[in-house]
C-alpha positions as CSV (number, residue, x, y, z in Angstrom):
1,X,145.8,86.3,99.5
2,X,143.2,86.7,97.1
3,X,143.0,89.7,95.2
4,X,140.0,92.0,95.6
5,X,137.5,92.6,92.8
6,X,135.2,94.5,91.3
7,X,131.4,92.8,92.1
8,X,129.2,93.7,88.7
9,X,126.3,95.7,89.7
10,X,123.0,93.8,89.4
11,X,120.2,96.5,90.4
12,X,120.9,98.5,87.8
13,X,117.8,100.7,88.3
14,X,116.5,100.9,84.5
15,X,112.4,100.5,84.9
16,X,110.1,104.0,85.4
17,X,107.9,102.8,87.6
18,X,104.6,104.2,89.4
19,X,103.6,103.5,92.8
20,X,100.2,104.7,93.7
21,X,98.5,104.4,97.0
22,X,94.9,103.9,97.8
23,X,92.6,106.7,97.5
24,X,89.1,108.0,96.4
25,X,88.4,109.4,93.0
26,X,85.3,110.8,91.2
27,X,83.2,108.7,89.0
28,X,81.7,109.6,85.8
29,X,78.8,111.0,87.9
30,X,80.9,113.2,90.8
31,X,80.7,110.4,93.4
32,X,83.6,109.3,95.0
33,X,84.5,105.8,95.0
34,X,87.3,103.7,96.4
35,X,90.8,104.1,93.5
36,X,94.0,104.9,93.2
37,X,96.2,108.0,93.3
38,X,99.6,108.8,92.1
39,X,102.2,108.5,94.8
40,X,105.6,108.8,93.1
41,X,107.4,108.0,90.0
42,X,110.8,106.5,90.1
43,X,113.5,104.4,88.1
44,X,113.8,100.4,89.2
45,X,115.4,97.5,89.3
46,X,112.9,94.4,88.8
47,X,113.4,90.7,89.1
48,X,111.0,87.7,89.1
49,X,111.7,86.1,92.7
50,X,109.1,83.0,92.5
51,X,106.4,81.5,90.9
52,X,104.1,79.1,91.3
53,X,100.8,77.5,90.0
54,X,97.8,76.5,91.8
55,X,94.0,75.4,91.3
56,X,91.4,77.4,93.0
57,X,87.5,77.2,92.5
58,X,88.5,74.9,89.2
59,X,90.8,76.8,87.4
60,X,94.3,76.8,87.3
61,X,95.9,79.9,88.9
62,X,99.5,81.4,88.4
63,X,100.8,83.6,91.6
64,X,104.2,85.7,90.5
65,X,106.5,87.2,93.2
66,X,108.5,89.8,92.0
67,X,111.2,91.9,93.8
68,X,111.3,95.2,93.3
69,X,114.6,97.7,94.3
70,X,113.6,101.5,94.3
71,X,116.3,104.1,96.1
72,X,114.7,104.9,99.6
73,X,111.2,107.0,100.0
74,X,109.9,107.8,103.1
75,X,106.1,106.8,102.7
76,X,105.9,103.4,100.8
77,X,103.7,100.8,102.9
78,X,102.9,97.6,101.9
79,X,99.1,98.8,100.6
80,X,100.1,100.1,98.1
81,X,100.8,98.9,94.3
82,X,103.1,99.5,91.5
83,X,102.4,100.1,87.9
84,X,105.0,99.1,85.2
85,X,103.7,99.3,81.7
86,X,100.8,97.4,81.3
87,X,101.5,95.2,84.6
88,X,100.4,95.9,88.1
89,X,102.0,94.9,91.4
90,X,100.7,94.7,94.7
91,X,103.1,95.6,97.7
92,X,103.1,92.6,100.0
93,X,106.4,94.1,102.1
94,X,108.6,96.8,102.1
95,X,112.3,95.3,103.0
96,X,115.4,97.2,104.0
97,X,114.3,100.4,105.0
98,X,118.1,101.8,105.8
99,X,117.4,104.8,104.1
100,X,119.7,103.8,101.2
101,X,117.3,101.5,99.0
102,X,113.6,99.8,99.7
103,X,113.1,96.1,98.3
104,X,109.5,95.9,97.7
105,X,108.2,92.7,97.8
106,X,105.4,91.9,95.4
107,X,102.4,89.7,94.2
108,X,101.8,90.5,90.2
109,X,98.0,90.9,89.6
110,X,97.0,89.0,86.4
C-alpha cells in the first residue's frame, strides 16, 4: 500500500486583482461614454496557460492565455476583464462555478 501524502498547494492565491465589468462613465465634458467600472477586488492565483505567435495585417502578433483562480463570486461573466498591475485581461470563460473557486480563463491585452 502506498502511503498517503500531503499534495503541495499550487493556487496559492497571492495576486490583488480587480475585475471590472462594462459600464458607462463621464467624459471630461459630462457625456457618457462606453468604460469600465469596478466590480470587485480580490486575492489570486495566476498562471500563463498558452501562448502563441501569429501574423495578422503584417505584423507579428503575440496572444497569451492566462488562467486565473479567484475563490467563488456570484456575478463574474465572461465580459468582463481583470486588472493586475499594469496588465489587463479579458475574461474569455468562467470555469468551475461549484461555488468553491472560479477559474477564469483569459486572453492578456497587449
Amino acid at each position: 500500500m502506498i502511503p498517503a501524502r500531503a499534495l503541495p498547494t499550487h493556487e496559492t492565491r497571492d495576486k490583488r486583482i480587480r475585475i471590472e465589468s462594462p459600464g458607462t462613465t463621464r467624459d471630461a465634458l459630462g457625456e457618457l461614454v462606453p468604460g469600465w467600472t469596478h466590480f470587485a477586488t480580490v486575492w489570486a492565483w495566476m498562471e500563463d496557460a498558452s501562448g502563441r505567435e501569429y501574423v495578422a495585417a503584417g505584423a507579428t502578433q503575440a496572444s497569451t492565455l492566462t488562467r486565473i483562480v479567484i475563490d467563488y463570486l456570484p456575478g463574474v461573466v465572461a465580459n468582463m476583464r481583470i486588472v493586475h498591475g499594469a496588465d489587463t485581461y479579458n475574461i474569455e470563460n468562467v470555469l468551475g462555478q461549484d461555488r468553491r473557486k472560479l477559474e477564469l480563463m483569459c486572453k492578456r491585452l497587449a
